[in-house]
C-alpha positions, -999 to 999 in steps of 0.1 A, spaced: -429 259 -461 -433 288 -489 -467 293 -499 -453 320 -527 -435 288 -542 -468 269 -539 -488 299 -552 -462 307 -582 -470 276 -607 -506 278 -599 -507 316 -610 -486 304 -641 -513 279 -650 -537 305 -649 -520 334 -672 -492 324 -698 -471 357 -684 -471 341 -647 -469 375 -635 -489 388 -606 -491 403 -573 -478 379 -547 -486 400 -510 -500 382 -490 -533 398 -490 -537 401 -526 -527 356 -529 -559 356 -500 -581 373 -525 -575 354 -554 -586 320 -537 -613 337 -524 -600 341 -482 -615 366 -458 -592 399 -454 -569 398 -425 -549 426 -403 -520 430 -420 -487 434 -404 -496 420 -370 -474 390 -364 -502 365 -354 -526 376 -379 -498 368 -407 -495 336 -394 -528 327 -391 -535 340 -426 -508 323 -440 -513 290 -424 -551 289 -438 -537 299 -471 -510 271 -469 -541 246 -463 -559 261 -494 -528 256 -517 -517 222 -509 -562 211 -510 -557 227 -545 -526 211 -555 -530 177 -532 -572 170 -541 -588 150 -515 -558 130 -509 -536 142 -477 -497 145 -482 -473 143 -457 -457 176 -450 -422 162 -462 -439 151 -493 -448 186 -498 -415 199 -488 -400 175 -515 -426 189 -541 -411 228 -532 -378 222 -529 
């Protein structure tokens, strides 16, 4: 799963340019996630794994999707 793919079209909701910063740490910010250490392999995955939960609650509501329906939603 890409969260930049899931981030991308929420951004573009947000601004009409859809332009932004898309690191990692930056994403975090804007939904409003604790800092993390950066460029330490388990801390990126742990970041990004609680930032993948953020974006599909955002996108999903309340209801819970199956990963492969969020797969087909990406891709």
């Amino acid at each position: 799963m890409d969260t930049l793919i899931l981030e991308k079209p929420l951004l573009r909701n947000k601004n009409d340019t859809g332009t932004g910063d898309y690191q990692l740490a930056s994403v975090r910010e804007r939904h409003n996630l604790p800092p993390y250490l950066a460029h330490n392999a388990l801390s990126d995955s742990i970041a990004t794994g609680e930032l993948f939960l953020v974006l599909v609650k955002i996108i999903y509501g309340k209801s819970i999707p199956l990963l492969s329906n969020v797969y087909k939603h990406i891709y």
